[in-house]
N, C-alpha and C positions, 0 to 999 in steps of 0.2 A: 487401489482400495484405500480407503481412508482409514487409518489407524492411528495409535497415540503415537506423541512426536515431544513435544517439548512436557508435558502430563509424564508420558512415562518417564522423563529425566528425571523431574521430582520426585516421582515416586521411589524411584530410584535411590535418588537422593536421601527420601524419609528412611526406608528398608535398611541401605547401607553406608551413608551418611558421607558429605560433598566433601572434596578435595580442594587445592587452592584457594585462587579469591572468590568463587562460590562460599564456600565454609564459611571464612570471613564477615564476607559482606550476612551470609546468614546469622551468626555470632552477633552481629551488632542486632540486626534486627528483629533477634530472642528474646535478647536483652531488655528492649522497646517494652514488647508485648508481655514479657512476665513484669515488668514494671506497672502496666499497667492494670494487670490480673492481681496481680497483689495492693493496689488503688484501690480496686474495686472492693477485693476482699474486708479492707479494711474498711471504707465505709459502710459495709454492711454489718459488724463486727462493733459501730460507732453508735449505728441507729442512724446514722446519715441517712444512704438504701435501705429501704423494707420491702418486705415480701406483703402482698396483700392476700388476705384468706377469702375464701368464697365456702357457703355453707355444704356444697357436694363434698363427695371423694375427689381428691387430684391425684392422679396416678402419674407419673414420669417415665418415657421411657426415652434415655437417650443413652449417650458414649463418649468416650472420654477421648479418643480420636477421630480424627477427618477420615472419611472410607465409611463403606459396605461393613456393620458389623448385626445386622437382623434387625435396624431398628420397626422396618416396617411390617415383615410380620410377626413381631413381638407385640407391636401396637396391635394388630389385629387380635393376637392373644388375650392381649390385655383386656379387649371391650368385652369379647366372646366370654373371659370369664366372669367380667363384671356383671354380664346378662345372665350365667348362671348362679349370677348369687343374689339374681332379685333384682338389679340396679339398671337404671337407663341413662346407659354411658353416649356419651358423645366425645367425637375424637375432637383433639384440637392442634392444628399442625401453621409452619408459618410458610406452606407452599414453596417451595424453593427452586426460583426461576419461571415465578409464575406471572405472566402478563400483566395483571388486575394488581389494584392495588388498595390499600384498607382493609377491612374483617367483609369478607365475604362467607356466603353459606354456599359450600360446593355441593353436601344434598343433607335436604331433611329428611321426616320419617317417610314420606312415601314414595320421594324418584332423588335424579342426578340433577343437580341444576344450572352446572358449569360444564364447559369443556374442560380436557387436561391444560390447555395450555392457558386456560384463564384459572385454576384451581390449584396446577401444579402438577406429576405424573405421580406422584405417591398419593396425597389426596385423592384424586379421583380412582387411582387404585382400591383403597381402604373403602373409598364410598361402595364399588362396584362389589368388593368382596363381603362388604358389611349394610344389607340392607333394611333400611327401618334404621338404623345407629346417624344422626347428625351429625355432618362433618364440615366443621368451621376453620378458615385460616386467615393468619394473619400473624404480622411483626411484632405485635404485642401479644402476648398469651394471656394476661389479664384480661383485657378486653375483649378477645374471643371468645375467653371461655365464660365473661358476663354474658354476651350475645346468645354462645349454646344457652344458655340454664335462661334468659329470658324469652327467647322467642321457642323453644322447644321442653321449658320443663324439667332438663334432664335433672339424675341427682347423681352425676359422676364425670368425672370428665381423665381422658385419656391425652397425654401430651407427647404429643408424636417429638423427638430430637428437645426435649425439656430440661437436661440434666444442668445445660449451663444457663438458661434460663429463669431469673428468679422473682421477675416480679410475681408471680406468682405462689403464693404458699403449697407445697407440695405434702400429701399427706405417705406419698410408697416413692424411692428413688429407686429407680431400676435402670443398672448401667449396662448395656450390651458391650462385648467385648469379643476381637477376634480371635481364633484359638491359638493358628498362624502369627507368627511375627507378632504378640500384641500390641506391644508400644514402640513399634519399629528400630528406630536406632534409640528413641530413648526421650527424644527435643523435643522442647516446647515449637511452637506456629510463631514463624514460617522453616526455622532449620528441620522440624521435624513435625510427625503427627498428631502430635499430641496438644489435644485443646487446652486443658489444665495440667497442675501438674502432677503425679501420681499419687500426690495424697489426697488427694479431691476424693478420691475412691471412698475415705472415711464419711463424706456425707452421703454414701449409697445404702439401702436396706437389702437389695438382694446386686448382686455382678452373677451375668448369665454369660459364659462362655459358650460362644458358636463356633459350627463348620467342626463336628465331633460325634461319634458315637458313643462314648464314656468319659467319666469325669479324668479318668486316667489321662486322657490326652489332654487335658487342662492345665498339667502341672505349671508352667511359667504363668498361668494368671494367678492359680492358685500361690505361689510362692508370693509373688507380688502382694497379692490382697491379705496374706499372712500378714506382711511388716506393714502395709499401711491403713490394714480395715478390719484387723483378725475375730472382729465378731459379727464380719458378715456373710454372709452365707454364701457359699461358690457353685451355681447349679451349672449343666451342661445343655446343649442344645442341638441338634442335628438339622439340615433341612432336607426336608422329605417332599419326593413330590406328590401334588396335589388331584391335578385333571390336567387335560392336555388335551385342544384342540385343532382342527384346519383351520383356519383362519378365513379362509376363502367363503367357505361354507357356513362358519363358525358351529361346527359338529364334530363332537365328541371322540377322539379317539381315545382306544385303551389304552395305555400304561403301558402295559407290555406288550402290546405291539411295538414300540419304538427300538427293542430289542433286535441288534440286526438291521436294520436303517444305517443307510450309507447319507449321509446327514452331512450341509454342512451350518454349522451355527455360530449366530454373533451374536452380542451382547453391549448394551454399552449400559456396565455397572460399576460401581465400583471395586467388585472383585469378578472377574468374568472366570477366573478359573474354577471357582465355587460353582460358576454353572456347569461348567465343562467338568466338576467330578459329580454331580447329581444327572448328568445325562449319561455317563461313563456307568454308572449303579443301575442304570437302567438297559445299557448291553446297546445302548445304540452306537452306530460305528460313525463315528466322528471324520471326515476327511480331513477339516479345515474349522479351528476357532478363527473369528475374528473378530477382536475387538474394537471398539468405540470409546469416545469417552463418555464418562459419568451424567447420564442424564441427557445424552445424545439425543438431539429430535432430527431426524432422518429425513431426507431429500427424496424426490423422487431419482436420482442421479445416483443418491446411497444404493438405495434398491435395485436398478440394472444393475450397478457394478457387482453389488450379489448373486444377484439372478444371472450375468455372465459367467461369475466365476463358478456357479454350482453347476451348471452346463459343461467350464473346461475340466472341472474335478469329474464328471459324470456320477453325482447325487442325487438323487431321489427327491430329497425337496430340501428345505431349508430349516430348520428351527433356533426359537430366540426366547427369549423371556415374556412372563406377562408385560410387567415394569416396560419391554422393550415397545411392546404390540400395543401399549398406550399412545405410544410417543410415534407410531408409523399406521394405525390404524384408521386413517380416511386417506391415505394414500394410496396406488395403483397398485398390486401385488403383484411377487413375483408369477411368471410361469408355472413354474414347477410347484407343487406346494407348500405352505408356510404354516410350519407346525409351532403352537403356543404353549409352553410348558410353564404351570403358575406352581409354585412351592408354597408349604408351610411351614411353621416352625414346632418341633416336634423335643419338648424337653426330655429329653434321656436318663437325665439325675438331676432330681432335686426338686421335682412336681409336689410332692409332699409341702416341701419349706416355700412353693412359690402360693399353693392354695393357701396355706397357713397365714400367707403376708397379706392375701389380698382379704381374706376372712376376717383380719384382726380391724385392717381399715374401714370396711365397712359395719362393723361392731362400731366404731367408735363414733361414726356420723348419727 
């Protein structure tokens, strides 16, 4: 069974931070990159770098570390509320690990019009989940997001992983953050997870902590965002599931039927145990996680070895993520059945101060 190998060492590595001449050789090459972060910084600080403005909303939704922290569906949040405040948002992502290259249009207002692997698997995710909403991507977010507003109109735009991002002028910074470990051991990329460095938080207008059911469990973001953000506002997040299908069939099962399912299930996310406690909430009986890595596109050779092992385990069927059933869905399917379980993101504290941010931004276009 394929599972992580040299991935989980790093991660390892981020969580509880390298030994010997790992450490080292990582040290120098911190060193590098906050060098270079703080370059940037200051050209932008000079007027060298500018942000360019565009006449829509720019909503931001990214994080301040590498990993699974909800950015994707926060982005969905994002559009879904934009649409309830009047607005025709369009998402705009830089597809990541996606075939194509340039500002392509994954779907306009009325279908899909990429596959995942020419779009990316969260793209085409956000398109499937948000239909009628424009979903553009590409390496430049400036010029994507010219492309939504000229060829579709929009007057908002949603920026999927935006936060380090800046040719683009942003009007809402919203930083996802995990509630677990959040800044791991602490380091900047590549000794540790962290893209910027913990004051960057100061240029956020809301930090949303995930994978909780009250802000109570927030405290280490919270304290954090005390010393480096303290007038920003620290909401909570849970994710809750959504719908759940066969895969086979693509027909609806309930929710709670998966309760009592001798199940076994993989993921290749950036946090797979997130999935494995949102199936656990749901009373299904787990045999066997297994994971993948991040963004894993799946063999038909992936899938016997599962469809084997849920056989030797004697399981009922199989389940995995939406994210996952993008990235294996024009492939053979297992035997046994393969159940889809899609999550939302469900703010638990702080709904109040997230309408209030998105309110104020569109007041002001």
């Amino acid at each position: 069974m394929r599972r992580r190998s040299a991935t989980a060492r790093v991660l390892h590595g981020w969580e509880q931070g390298f030994a010997g001449a790992p450490s080292r050789v990582m040290t120098v090459m911190e060193a590098g990159y906050r060098g270079v972060l703080e370059a940037r910084e200051q050209l932008y600080r000079w007027g060298v770098l500018r942000s360019q403005a565009l006449k829509p909303v720019v909503v931001s939704i990214g994080n301040l570390t590498v990993g699974g922290t909800g950015k994707t569906p926060a982005t969905e949040l994002a559009a879904l509320t934009l649409s309830g405040l009047g607005r025709r948002p369009a998402i705009v992502s830089r597809g990541y690990r996606r075939q194509s290259r340039g500002v392509q249009v994954v779907a306009d207002t009325a279908s899909i019009r990429l596959d995942p692997q020419e779009a990316g698997d969260e793209p085409f995710l956000l398109a499937r989940r948000l239909p009628g909403v424009p979903v553009v991507v590409g390496s430049n977010r400036h010029e994507a997001a010219r492309v939504a507003v000229q060829r579709f109109g929009v007057d908002a735009v949603v920026l999927d992983d935006g936060f380090q991002h800046r040719t683009l002028r942003k009007d809402l910074e919203i930083v996802m953050v995990r509630t677990a470990a959040p800044w791991g051991n602490g380091r900047l990329l590549p000794g540790g997870p962290l893209r910027e460095p913990l004051s960057a938080l100061g240029r956020a207008d809301l930090i949303v902590a995930t994978g909780v059911d009250g802000i109570d469990e927030a405290w280490a973001v919270r304290d954090t965002a005390a010393r480096w953000a303290p007038d920003v506002p620290v909401l909570a997040a849970a994710y809750v599931p959504a719908e759940c299908w066969r895969a086979e069939r693509m027909e609806a099962v309930a929710l709670e039927s998966m309760a009592g399912r001798p199940l076994l299930a993989f993921a290749g996310i950036a946090v797979p145990s997130a999935f494995e406690r949102t199936l656990r909430s749901l009373g299904a009986r787990l045999l066997e996680m297994t994971p993948f890595d991040d963004h894993h596109w799946y063999s038909r050779a992936d899938l016997a070895r599962l469809s084997d092992r849920a056989v030797a385990l004697g399981a009922e069927g199989l389940v995995t993520t939406e994210k996952d059933w993008v990235r294996l869905r024009t492939l053979p399917l297992p035997a046994r059945p393969l159940y889809v379980l899609s999550i939302r993101l469900d703010l638990v504290a702080g709904m109040a101060a997230w309408q209030a941010a998105f309110e104020r931004v569109c007041r002001k276009a």
